[in-house]
Structure formats: structure tokens, C-alpha cells
C-alpha positions as CSV (number, residue, x, y, z in Angstrom):
1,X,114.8,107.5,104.3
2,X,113.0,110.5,105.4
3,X,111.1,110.5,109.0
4,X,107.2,109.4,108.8
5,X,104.9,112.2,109.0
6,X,102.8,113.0,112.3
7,X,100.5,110.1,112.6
8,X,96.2,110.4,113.6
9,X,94.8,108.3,115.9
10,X,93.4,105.1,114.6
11,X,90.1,104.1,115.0
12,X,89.8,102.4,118.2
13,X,89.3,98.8,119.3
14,X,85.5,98.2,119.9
15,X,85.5,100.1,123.7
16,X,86.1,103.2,121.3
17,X,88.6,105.3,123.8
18,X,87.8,108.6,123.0
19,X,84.9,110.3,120.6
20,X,87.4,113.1,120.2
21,X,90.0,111.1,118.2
22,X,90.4,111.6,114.8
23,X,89.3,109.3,112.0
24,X,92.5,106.4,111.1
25,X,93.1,105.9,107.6
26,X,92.8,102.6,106.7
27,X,96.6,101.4,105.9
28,X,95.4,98.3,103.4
29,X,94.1,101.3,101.1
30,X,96.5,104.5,102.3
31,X,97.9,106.3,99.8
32,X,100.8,108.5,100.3
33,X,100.6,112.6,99.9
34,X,102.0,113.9,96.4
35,X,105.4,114.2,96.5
36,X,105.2,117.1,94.0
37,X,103.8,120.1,95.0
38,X,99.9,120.8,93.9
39,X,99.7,122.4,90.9
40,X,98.7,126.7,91.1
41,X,94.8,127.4,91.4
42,X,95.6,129.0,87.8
43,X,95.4,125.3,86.5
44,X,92.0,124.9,85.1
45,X,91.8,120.7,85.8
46,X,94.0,118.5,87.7
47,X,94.3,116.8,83.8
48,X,96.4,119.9,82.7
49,X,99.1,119.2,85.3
50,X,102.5,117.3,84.7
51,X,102.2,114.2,86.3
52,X,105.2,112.6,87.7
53,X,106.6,108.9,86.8
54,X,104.9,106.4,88.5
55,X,106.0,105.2,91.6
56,X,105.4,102.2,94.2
57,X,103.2,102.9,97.6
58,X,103.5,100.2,100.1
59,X,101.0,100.6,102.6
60,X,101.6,99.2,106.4
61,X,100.4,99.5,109.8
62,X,101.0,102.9,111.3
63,X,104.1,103.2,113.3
64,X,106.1,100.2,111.5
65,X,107.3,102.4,108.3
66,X,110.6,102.4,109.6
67,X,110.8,98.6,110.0
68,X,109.0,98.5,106.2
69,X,111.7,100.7,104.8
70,X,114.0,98.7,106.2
71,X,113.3,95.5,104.7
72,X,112.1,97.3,101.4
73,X,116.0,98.3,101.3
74,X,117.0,94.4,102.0
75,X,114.9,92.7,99.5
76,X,115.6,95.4,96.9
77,X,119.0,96.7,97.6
78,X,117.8,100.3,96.5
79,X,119.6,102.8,98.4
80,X,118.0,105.3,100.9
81,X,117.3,108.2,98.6
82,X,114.7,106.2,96.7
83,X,112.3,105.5,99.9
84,X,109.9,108.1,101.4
85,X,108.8,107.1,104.9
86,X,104.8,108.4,105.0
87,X,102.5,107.6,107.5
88,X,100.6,104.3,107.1
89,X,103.5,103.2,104.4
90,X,106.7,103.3,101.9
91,X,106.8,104.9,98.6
92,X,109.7,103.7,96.2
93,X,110.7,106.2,93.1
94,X,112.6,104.7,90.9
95,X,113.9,105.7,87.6
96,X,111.7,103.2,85.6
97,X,109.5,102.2,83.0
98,X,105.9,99.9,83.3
99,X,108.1,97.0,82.6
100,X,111.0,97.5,85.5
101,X,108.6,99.0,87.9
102,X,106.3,95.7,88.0
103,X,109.5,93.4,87.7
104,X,110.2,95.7,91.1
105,X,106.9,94.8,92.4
106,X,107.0,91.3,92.0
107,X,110.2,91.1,94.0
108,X,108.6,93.0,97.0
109,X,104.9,91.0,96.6
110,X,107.0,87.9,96.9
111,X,109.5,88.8,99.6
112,X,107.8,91.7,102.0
113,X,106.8,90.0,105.3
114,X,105.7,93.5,106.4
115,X,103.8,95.2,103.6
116,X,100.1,95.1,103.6
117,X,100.1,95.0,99.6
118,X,101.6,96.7,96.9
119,X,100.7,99.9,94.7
120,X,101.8,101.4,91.8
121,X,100.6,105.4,91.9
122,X,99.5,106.4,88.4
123,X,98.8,109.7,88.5
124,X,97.3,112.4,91.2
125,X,96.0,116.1,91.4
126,X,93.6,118.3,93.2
127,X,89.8,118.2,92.7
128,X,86.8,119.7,93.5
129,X,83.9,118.0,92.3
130,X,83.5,114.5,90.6
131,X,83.9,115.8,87.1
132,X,87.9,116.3,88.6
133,X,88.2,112.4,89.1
134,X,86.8,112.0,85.7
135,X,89.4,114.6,83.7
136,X,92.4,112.6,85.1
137,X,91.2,109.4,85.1
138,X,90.5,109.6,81.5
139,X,94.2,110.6,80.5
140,X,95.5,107.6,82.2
141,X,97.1,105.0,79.2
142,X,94.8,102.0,81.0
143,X,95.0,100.2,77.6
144,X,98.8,99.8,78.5
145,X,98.2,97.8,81.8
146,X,95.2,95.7,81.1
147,X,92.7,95.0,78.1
148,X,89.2,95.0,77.6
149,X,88.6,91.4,78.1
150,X,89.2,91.3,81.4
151,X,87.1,92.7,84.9
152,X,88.0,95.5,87.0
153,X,87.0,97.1,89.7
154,X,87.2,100.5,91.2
155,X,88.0,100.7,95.2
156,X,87.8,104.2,96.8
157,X,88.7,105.3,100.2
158,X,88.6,108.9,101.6
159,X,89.5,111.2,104.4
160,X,88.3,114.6,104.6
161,X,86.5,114.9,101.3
162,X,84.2,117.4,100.4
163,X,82.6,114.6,98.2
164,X,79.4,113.6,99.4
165,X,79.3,109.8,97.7
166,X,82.5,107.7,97.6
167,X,80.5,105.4,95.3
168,X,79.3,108.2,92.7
169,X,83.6,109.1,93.4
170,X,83.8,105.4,92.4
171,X,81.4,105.4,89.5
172,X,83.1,108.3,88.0
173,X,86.4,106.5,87.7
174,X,85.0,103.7,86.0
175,X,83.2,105.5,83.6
176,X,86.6,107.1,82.4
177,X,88.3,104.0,82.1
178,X,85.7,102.6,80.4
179,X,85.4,105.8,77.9
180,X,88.6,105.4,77.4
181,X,88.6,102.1,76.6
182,X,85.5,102.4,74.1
183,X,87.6,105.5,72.3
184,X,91.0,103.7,71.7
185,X,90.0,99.8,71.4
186,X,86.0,99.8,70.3
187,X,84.7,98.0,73.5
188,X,85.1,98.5,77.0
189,X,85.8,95.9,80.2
190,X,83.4,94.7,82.7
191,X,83.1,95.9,86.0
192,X,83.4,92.8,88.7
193,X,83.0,93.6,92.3
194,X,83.4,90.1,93.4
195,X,86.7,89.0,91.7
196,X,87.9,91.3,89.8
197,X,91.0,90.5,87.7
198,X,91.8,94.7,87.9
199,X,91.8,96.6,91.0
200,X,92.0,100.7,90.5
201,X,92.3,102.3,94.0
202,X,91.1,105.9,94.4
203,X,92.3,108.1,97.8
204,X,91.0,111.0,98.1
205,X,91.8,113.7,101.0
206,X,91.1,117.3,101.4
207,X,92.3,118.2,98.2
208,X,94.0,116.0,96.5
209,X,93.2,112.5,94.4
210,X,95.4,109.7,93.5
211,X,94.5,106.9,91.3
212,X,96.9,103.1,91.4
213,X,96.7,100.1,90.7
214,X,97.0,97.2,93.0
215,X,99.7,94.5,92.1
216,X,99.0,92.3,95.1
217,X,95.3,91.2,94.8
218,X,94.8,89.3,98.3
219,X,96.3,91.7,100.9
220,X,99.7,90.2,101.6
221,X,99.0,89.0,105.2
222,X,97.4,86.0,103.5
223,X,100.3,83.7,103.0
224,X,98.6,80.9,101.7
225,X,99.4,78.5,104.4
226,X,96.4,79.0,107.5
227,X,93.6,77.5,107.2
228,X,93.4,76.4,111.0
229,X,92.8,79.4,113.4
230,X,91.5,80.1,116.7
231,X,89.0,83.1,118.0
232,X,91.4,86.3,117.0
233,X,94.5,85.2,115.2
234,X,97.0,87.5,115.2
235,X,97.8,89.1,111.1
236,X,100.8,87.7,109.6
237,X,102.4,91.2,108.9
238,X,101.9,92.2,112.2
239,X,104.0,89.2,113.4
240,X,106.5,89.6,111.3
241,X,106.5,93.1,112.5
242,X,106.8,92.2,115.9
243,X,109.6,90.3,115.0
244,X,111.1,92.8,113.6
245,X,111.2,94.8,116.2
246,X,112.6,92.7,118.3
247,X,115.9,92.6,116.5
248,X,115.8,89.0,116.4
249,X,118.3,87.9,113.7
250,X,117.9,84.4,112.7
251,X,120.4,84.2,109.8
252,X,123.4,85.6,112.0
253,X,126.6,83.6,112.7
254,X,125.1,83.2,116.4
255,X,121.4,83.4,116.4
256,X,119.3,83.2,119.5
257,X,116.0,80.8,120.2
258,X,112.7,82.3,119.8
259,X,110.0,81.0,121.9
260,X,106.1,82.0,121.8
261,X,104.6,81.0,125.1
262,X,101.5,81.6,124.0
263,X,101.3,81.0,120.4
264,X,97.5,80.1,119.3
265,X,97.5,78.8,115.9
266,X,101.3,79.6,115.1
267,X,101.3,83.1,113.6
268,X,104.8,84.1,115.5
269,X,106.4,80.7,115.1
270,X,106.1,79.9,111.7
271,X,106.7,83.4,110.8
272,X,110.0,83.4,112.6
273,X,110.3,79.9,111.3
274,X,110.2,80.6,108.3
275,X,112.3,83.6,108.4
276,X,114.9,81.0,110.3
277,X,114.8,78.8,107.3
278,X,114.7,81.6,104.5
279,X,111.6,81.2,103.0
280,X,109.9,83.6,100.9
281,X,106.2,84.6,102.3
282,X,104.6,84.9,98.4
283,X,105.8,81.9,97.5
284,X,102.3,79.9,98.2
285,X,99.9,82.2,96.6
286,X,98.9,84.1,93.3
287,X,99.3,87.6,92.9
288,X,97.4,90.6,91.0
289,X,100.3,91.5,88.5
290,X,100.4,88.1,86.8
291,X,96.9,89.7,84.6
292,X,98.3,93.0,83.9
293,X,100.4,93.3,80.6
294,X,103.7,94.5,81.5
295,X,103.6,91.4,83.1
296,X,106.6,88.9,82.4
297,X,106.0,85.2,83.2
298,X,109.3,84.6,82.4
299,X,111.3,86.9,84.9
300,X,108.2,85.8,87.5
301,X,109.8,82.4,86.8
302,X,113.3,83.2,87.8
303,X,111.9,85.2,91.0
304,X,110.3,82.0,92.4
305,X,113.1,79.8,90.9
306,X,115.5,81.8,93.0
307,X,113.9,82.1,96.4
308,X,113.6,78.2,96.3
309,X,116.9,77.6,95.6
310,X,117.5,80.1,98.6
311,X,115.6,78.1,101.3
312,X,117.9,76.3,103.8
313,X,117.8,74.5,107.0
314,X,116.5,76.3,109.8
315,X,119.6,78.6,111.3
316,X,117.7,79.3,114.4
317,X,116.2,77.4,117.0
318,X,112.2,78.5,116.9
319,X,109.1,76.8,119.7
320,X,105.7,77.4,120.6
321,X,103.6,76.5,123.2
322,X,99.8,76.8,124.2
323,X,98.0,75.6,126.8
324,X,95.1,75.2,124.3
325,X,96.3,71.4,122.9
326,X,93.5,72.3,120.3
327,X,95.4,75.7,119.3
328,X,98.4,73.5,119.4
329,X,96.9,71.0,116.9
330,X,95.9,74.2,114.8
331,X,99.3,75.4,114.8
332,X,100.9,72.0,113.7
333,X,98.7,72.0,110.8
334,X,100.0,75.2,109.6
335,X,103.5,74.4,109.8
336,X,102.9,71.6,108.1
337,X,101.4,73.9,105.3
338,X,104.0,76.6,105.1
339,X,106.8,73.9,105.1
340,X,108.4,74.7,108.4
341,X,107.5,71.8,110.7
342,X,110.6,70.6,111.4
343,X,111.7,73.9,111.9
344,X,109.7,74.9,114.8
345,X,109.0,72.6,117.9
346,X,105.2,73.2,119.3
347,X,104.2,71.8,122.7
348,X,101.6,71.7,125.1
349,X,101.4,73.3,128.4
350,X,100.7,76.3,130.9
351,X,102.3,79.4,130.4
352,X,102.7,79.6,134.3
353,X,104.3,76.2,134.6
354,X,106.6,75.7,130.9
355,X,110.4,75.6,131.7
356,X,112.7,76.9,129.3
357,X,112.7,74.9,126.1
358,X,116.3,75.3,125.8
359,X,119.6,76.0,128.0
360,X,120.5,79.0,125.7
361,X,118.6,82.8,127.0
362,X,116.7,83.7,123.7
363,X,113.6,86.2,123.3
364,X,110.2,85.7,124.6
365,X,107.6,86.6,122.1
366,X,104.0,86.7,122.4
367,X,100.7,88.0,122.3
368,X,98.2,87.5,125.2
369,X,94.4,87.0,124.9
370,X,92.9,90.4,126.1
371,X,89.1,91.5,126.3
372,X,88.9,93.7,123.1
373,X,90.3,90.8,121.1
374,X,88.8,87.5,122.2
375,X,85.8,87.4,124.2
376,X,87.6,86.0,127.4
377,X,87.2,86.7,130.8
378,X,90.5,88.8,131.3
379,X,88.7,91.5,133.1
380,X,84.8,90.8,133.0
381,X,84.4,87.3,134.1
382,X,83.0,86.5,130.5
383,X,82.6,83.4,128.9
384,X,84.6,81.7,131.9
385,X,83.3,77.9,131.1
386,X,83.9,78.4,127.5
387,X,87.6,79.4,127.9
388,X,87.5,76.5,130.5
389,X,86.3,74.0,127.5
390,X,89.1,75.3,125.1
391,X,92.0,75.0,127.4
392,X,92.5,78.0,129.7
393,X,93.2,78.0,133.0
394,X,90.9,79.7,135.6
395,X,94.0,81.6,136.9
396,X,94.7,83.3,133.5
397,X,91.3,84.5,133.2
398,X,90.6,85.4,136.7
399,X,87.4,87.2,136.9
400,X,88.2,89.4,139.9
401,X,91.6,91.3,139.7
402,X,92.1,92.9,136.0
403,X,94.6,89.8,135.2
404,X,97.0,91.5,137.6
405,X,97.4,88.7,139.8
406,X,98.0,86.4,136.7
407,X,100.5,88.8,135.2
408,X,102.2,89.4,138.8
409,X,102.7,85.2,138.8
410,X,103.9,85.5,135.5
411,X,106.7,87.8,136.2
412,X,107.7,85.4,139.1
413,X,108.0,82.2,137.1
414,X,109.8,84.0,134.5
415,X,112.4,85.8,137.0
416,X,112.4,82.3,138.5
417,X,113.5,79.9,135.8
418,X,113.9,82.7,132.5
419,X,116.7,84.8,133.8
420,X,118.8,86.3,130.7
421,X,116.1,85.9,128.3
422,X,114.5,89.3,126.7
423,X,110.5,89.2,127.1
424,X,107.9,91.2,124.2
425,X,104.8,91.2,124.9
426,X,101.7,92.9,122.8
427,X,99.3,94.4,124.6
428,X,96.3,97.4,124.4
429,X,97.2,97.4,128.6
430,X,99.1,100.8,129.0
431,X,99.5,98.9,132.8
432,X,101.1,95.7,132.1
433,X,104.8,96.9,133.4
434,X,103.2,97.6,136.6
435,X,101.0,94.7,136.8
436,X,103.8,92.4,136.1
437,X,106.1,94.1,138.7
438,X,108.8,94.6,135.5
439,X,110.4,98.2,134.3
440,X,109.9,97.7,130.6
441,X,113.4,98.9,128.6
442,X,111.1,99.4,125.4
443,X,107.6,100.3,124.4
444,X,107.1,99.7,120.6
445,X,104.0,101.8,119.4
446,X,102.0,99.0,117.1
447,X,98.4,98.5,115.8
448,X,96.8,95.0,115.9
449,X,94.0,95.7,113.7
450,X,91.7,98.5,115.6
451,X,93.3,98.0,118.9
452,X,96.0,100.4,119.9
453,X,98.5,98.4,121.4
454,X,102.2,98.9,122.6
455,X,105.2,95.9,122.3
456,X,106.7,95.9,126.0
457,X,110.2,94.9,126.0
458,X,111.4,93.2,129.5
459,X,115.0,92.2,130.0
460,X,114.6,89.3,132.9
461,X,117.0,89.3,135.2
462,X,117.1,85.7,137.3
463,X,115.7,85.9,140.9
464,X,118.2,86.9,144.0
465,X,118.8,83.9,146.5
């Protein structure tokens, strides 16, 4: 796989760092940069160009391309050569029709843990003005992947364009499709913006458009099991991404516990849980492909048919724990849902206080409450009764010391009674080593939503006598 380009700064979390930082793009809607190279300013219209076979774009949070790529290559078994690592995602070429490339998609819609959704890139070429988004638009064969009977929509995202309107960019689109729709067939589809049966995305950047079209529907973070959540729940994908960097491997010969001290409504746990017991993430849900034509219900069938047959007991041994018994009852309820509750044992209790949950070391995994994602009173001393109400200790949200004196008792209790087990935490806190007294071995760049946030590894080492 080739290296990720340079990434931009996202948009920060809502303290905004600096004003100076470039503008993110937003990874749910990213496209990748044309592989081929733009065509010569001798080209009168981006419609005159060549345009290359269509190809797969998996968009994902910046900085966890690799881990994408990785699994891409696991679920699909295509070698190296056929990824392209871009910032914000994956693209796939491979040598095949409308047909095999959705059969392709369907695999990676039902198996990705990491993916944010999945794209198939049409066509793209430089433009200057709206008429530009028309011309190659209206070459596209759209009677090929859906018919007039059924709603679309067209969803554009930019960065950098010299276009003034992103919704005259939009209307644009859609009046090709429908032209070309009313030219070949006699009748044109309906727009929908609610729910749409089509989704076109547009990207534009400095110079260049790309037009796909979305095979996910729902972005892929929605499993189809929550439905009980606290404040800020933490994203599926990002979960699973923190679990993959981790290492953590829980079909292996010899796999180790994984324990979230802190685990909220269960994202971690019945992620790893269901990792542990080899379940597919798509199969609860509905996807966008199953109204586009190349669409085969039949091979669908066998997809689903096979990643049932593949589920098995749990390999390895998975807990949570909260001192929020409400959080606790949340997470139950959606282990129930995504079929892993006896897979995962979730508890009560005080992350300062809860002993090991087994004798074997294993990796600590979790995600703190901090300021910028739930309104607590980390740093501020905000909203100190209502944490109070919902379970937290006063001495984890201590209104006076910056949660160092929380995270320096942390670091005791875990060098205390946690010696050989590997500790990841998420956190925006660029401090955290030094406020829990701890040289981190690892500092995994990772976004969780608009916060910039790094994933501290800790190897604990048991306290000296």
C-alpha cells in the first residue's frame, strides 16, 4: 500500500485551538485525489477526457488509513498493489465490471469495522465553472445503476473551490442526471433529500471534481445494535480503531483479556466482543446497494449466509465496567442487541477501586470523560451535582487540579494491583503521561469526531516493595 499523503489539521473540538489551522475535510464524504494525471489545459471540458474504470473510496478517520488498509486486505484478500492509502481513506482498483465491483462492496459494507462507508468513484476531471459539473455528469451511464422510479439525492462537499454555491454545484449535478435520464428512458427520477433511495456524492477541490455513488446508505458506524447511550458515546469505527491499534488479537491460539474500565454504554466491549466471537458488524442493518441494479440478492444471500455460519464462541475473554450503574444498564442492553452478552462480562464499580477482573495481564482500554466531550467538571468545576446524580465520583471530576490528582491516583492503583497489563487510553490531553506519573511507549494520532486526540500506550509495570 502506498504511504498516506500529508494530512491538514482537522477542525477542532469546540475550544477551536488555533484560527490559523487549516479547514479538515470531512472523512464521511472525502474523496480521494485522481489517481490519473489531470488532463492538459488543451482539453476543452473535463467530458472530453478518458476516464478511468471505476474504483472503490473508503473513507475513514484521518490517521487510521493504515489500520483500514489493513483490514481492507483481510476481508478481501486483494493483494497490496490494489490499495492506495490517501488521506482521510482507502481506494481499491480492481480489474472489474459494475457487477464484481458491487459484489466487492458488499463484502467490505458487511465486514469493515473501520470504514466510515463505502464509495464507488464514477468518473472525475477538472472544472471551472458549474457548467464543468454539468458536461461530466451528463456522460455518466446513471440508467445502468438505478432507474427512474426511484429518489436520489445529490450530496456535495468542497475544499478550496472557486465555486461560490455548493448547492447551485449540487443543483447542477442533478439536473444532468435528470437530463439524462429524460433523453434515454422518457422520464426522469425524483429528487428526495430526506431518504433518498440514491445518494450521488460530489467533491470538489481546487481543481478537480469527482462524482460516486454511495453503497452504504447509513454511515457504517451505525451497527444497528445501540439504541441505549449516554452524553457522548464514543463512534463504533473509532472503537474498533482503537482496538486495532492496540494489536489486540482475539482469534489467536493465546488471546489476551480486554477490559474497559470505563466503558459507558459498551462501545469498546461489544466491539471487541464481537470481534472475540467473529461477528460481522453489517449483519444487523440494510445497506444502500441492495436499490441499485447491478445489485445481486442472490450473492447478498450467500454473504450473510456465510458470516453467520462463521460466528463462534467467544475466543477471548472481553469486561467492562462503569461506575455509572445506569451506563452499565445501557451497555447490557446493547449487548443484548448485538448478540454478545454472554460474551462480554459488564460490572459496576469505581475505576479507582476495581481489581483485576482476571488473573491473566491483558490490555486496558478506555476512553475518559474530558471537558470538550461531555459537559463534566474535569477541569471547570461544571455540572458537579449532575455528574454526582449519574454516578461519578467527586474525585474523578475534581474541580480544582486539571484531573491531575485523579489521574496521579490512577496510575498508583494500576501500578498497585495491574502490573503486566498494557494501558490505552484516548485523550485530547497532550499532558496525560505526565499527569499520571507514566512514560507512555506509544502515542497513536486519532480523531474522535472534532477533537484531536492521541491513544497513549502505558506498559504497567507492578509497584517495587
Amino acid at each position: 500500500m502506498r504511504a498516506p499523503h500529508r494530512g491538514q489539521i482537522p477542525r477542532g473540538a469546540a475550544h477551536r485551538p488555533r484560527q490559523s489551522a487549516q479547514k479538515p475535510v470531512t472523512a464521511a464524504s472525502r474523496l480521494p485525489s485522481p489517481r490519473p494525471a489531470p488532463a492538459p489545459a488543451s482539453t476543452p471540458a473535463p467530458a472530453a477526457a478518458r476516464q478511468p474504470a471505476p474504483y472503490l473510496f473508503l473513507p475513514c478517520a484521518a490517521h487510521t488509513e493504515a489500520l483500514l488498509g489493513a483490514e481492507v486486505q483481510r476481508i478481501t484478500g486483494l493483494p497490496e498493489a490494489a490499495l492506495t492509502l490517501q488521506r482521510a481513506g482507502v481506494a481499491i482498483h480492481a480489474d472489474a465490471d459494475s457487477q464484481q465491483l458491487l459484489a466487492l462492496a458488499m463484502q467490505l459494507n458487511l465486514h469493515s469495522r473501520i470504514a466510515q462507508r463505502v464509495l464507488i468513484v464514477l468518473a472525475q476531471g477538472p472544472y471551472q465553472r458549474e457548467d464543468d459539473l454539468y458536461a461530466l455528469a451528463a456522460q455518466l451511464p446513471w440508467e445502468q445503476w438505478f432507474t427512474p422510479a426511484q429518489t436520489f439525492k445529490i450530496e456535495a462537499t468542497a475544499q478550496r473551490s472557486p465555486l461560490k454555491s455548493l448547492n447551485f454545484a449540487a443543483l447542477r449535478i442533478k439536473d444532468a442526471v435528470a437530463d439524462r435520464f429524460r433523453a434515454r428512458q422518457g422520464q426522469r427520477p425524483s429528487v428526495d433529500t430526506q431518504r433518498p433511495q440514491v445518494r450521488i456524492h460530489l467533491h470538489l477541490d481546487a481543481q478537480t471534481q469527482q462524482l460516486a455513488i454511495d453503497t452504504s446508505g447509513a454511515p457504517l458506524f451505525k451497527r444497528g445494535w445501540r439504541e441505549d447511550k449516554g452524553d457522548a458515546p464514543l463512534k463504533e469505527t473509532l472503537a474498533a480503531s482503537m482496538i486495532a491499534a492496540t494489536g489486540w488479537q482475539p482469534l489467536s491460539d493465546a488471546p489476551l483479556p480486554l477490559y474497559d474500565p470505563c466503558c459507558g454504554s459498551g462501545t469498546i466491549a461489544i466491539e471487541a466482543a464481537q470481534m472475540a466471537c467473529n461477528i460481522a458488524p453489517g449483519l444487523q442493518r440494510r445497506f444502500a446497494f441492495e436499490h441499485l441494479l447491478p445489485h445481486q440478492p442472490q450473492h447478498w444471500q450467500q454473504l450473510r449466509e456465510q458470516a453467520l455460519a462463521q460466528r463462534r464462541a467467544p475466543a477471548a475473554p472481553v469486561f467492562g465496567s462503569d461506575i455509572a450503574h445506569r451506563m452499565v444498564d445501557f451497555a447490557r442492553r446493547n449487548a443484548e442487541r448485538a448478540g454478545v452478552a454472554q460474551a462480554v462480562q459488564l460490572r459496576g464499580g469505581d475505576l479507582l477501586q476495581r481489581l483485576p477482573p482476571c488473573a491473566q495481564p491483558g490490555i486496558l482500554l478506555l476512553n475518559p470523560p474530558y471537558g470538550t466531550r461531555i459537559d463534566a467538571a474535569g477541569s471547570a468545576g461544571r455540572n458537579l451535582q449532575t455528574r454526582r446524580q449519574m454516578g461519578f465520583s467527586a474525585r474523578e471530576f475534581s474541580s480544582d487540579d486539571d484531573g491531575a490528582a485523579f489521574f496521579a491516583q490512577l496510575a498508583a492503583h494500576w501500578k498497585s494491583h495491574y502490573g503486566g497489563w498494557t494501558a490505552w487510553l484516548l485523550s485530547p490531553d497532550m499532558k496525560l503521561p505526565g499527569k499520571l506519573r507514566l512514560k507512555e511507549s506509544r502515542r497513536v494520532p486519532m480523531w474522535n469526531g472534532p477533537i484531536d486526540c492521541r491513544l497513549f500506550r502505558f506498559d504497567l509495570q507492578a509497584r517495587r516493595s
